[in-house]
Phi, psi and omega in degrees: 000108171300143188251161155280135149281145191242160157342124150237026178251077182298276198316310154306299160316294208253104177272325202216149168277162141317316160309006174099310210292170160310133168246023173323320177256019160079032201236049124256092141314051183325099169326105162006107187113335218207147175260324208249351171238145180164253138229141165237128228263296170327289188255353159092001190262160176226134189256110192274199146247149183237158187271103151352306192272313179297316150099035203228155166278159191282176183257059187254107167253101206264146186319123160312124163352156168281148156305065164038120181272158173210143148276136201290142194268347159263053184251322173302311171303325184288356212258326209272084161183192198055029217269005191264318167237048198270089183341299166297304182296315186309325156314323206260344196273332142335323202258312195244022197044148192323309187298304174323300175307292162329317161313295165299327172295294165326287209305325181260025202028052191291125194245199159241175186219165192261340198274019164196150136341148191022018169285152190225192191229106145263119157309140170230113192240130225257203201282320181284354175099007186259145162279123193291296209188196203188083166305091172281111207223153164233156176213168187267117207281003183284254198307303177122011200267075193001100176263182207271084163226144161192123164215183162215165203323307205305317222279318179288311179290012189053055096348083196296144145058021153342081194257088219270099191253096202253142176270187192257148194272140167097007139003274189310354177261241216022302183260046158269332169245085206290347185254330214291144205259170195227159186237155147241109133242198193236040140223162205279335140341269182299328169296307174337284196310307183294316169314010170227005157242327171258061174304349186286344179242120183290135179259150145296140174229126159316319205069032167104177189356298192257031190253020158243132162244146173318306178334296184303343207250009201282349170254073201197033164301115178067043177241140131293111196251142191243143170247096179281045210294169186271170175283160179250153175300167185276138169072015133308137198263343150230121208283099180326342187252359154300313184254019182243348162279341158275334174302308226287340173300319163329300186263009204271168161073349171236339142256122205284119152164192198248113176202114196242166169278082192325094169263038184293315197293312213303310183310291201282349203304171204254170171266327162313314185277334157254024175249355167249024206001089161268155163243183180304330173291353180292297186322324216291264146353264177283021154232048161048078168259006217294118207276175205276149168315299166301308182285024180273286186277006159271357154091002178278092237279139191297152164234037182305140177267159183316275194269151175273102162175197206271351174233043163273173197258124195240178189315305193302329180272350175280321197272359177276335182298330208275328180286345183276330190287351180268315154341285190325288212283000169295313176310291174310336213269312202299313193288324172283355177284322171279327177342283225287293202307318159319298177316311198260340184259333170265356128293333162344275224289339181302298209290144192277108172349302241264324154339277182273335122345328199263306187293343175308296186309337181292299199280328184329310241257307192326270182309002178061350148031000000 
C-alpha cells in the first residue's frame, strides 16, 4: 500500500482547499503530486486521489494528522501579571472601569507580553483546559484600536514542529455553565466586551471569518448558540453573514443543539457602518455604552441600547431575547426528545420479529420465567 506525503511549500502548491476556503495561511495540506488532495486543517477533511481510469480510490494510506500541540500552563501563568502596562486591560478599565475590567481579563485569561510594549496574549485555552495557543496583539490603550503587531506564543518561545489547532477563544468557560446559551463572534477583543455588557450569554471569539468549523463547534453539543458576524464592505466578495450562514448550515445536523446567525446589525447597518465593517463592540463603543463611574465599581454592566434610532435594542427587548432564548432550549430539549423515541422506533423496526423472540425466549429461561 503506497503511503502519501505531504508538501511542504502548502500555500504555494495549493492557493485554494478543496473545501472552497483560501490557503493563504497554509491549513490545506497537499499530497506530493496533487494541488486538489490533501488535509485541511480548516475543515478537518483528508481529500483521498481516485484512480481516473477505474473511477475507484487509489490503495493511498495517507499520514495520519499531527497530534494538537498545547503549551505549558505555567508559561501562561507568567503572562497573568503588569496589567499596568498591558495596553488592552488598560483600555477596558477606561472604558468599563477597574473592576470590570479585571473581571474579564481574569475570566478569559488574558495575559501580557513582552514583544512589544504594551502587548498583551490572548489565550485559547479549549473546554478541557488544555492551552491551544497564545494571540500576541497590541493595542491603543486610548481607542482601543489595533495597531499593526501581530504574533504568536509557540512562534515567540521556538517550539520546533508546533501543530497550532486552535479552539473558539474563551472555550474554557463553557464549563462554568453546562446549559447558559453563547454568544459568537470573531474577534476576541469583541467577545470581552460583550461578556461585560451582555452577561447573560457566555461569548466566543471565532478568530475571524474562516474561523468557523465543525471541529470547533464540538464543545457547543446541546447550546444555544447566537452568531454575531461583523459587517462586510459593500463589493466584497465575501458577506461575513452569508458565509457563517452557510458554515452554520454545515455544521446543523452534525451538532445537536440550536444555531442561528444574528441579522440584527445586517438589516439596520448604514452603508457607512458596513464600509467600515463594524462589529458589535464598534456599536458598543461608538453609542456612549460607556457605564457611568460609580457603576463601574459597583460591577454593574451598562443598560444602554446598542443603536442610537427608533430600532434600537432596549432593555426591555434583551429581556425579551433572553426569554426567547429559554424558549429556544425548551423546544430543543423537546425536539431531541422525539428524535430518540424515532430513533428507538427505527430501530425496533431494524431488528428482526423472529429475532426478538428468540431473545424473549433467552432472558425467560435466564431469569426463570
Amino acid at each position: 500500500m503506497e503511503t502519501l506525503s505531504f508538501e511542504k511549500q502548502r500555500s504555494r502548491i495549493a492557493p485554494l482547499c478543496p473545501c472552497g476556503r483560501s490557503n493563504k495561511d497554509g491549513k490545506f495540506a497537499p499530497f506530493k503530486g496533487f494541488q486538489d488532495k490533501g488535509y485541511c486543517h480548516s475543515c478537518g477533511e483528508t481529500f483521498i486521489p481516485q484512480n481516473k481510469e477505474e473511477g475507484t480510490k487509489k490503495p493511498f494510506s495517507p499520514l495520519p494528522p499531527k497530534p494538537i500541540s498545547y503549551i505549558d500552563p505555567k508559561v501562561l501563568e507568567a503572562t497573568l501579571q503588569a496589567y499596568e502596562t498591558n495596553n488592552f486591560f488598560l483600555f477596558l478599565k477606561s472604558t468599563f472601569g477597574k473592576s470590570l475590567a479585571m473581571q474579564a481579563v481574569e475570566a478569559y485569561k488574558i495575559g501580557t507580553s513582552t514583544a512589544r510594549p504594551g502587548a498583551n496574549v490572548f489565550w485559547y485555552v479549549d473546554a478541557k483546559n488544555q492551552i491551544r495557543g497564545g494571540k500576541i496583539m497590541l493595542y491603543n490603550a486610548s481607542t482601543g484600536r489595533r495597531k499593526n503587531f501581530f504574533s504568536w506564543s509557540h512562534s515567540r518561545l521556538k517550539l520546533e514542529g508546533f501543530n497550532l489547532k486552535l479552539c473558539l477563544f474563551g472555550e474554557h468557560l463553557l464549563r462554568t455553565d453546562p446549559s447558559k446559551s453563547v454568544g459568537i463572534v470573531e474577534s476576541e477583543k469583541t467577545a470581552m466586551i460583550a461578556s461585560i455588557v451582555f452577561p447573560e450569554l457566555i461569548w466566543l471569539a471565532s478568530g475571524g471569518k474562516e474561523g468557523l468549523t465543525p471541529t470547533k463547534f464540538e464543545s457547543l453539543r446541546n447550546r444555544n448558540v447566537f452568531l454575531f458576524p461583523d459587517l462586510t464592505k459593500p463589493g466584497d466578495p465575501k458577506n461575513c453573514f452569508d458565509h457563517w450562514v452557510k458554515e452554520i448550515k454545515k455544521i446543523e445536523g452534525i451538532i445537536p443543539g440550536f444555531f442561528e446567525v444574528s441579522d440584527f446589525f445586517e438589516k439596520r447597518a448604514s452603508i457607512e457602518e458596513k464600509e467600515a465593517s463594524l462589529d458589535l463592540a464598534d456599536y458598543i463603543l461608538t453609542n456612549d455604552w460607556k457605564p457611568e463611574n460609580e457603576r463601574n465599581e459597583q460591577n454593574e454592566p451598562s443598560q444602554k441600547t446598542i443603536i442610537k434610532n427608533d430600532e434600537s435594542l432596549s432593555t426591555r427587548e434583551i429581556e425579551s431575547l433572553r426569554s426567547r432564548i429559554d424558549q429556544r432550549r425548551n423546544q430543543s430539549k423537546a425536539i431531541w426528545r422525539k428524535i430518540k423515541v424515532v430513533r428507538n422506533q427505527i430501530r425496533n423496526l431494524l431488528i428482526p420479529e423472529e429475532a426478538i423472540r428468540a431473545n424473549k425466549e433467552l432472558l425467560k429461561a435466564v431469569r426463570g420465567w
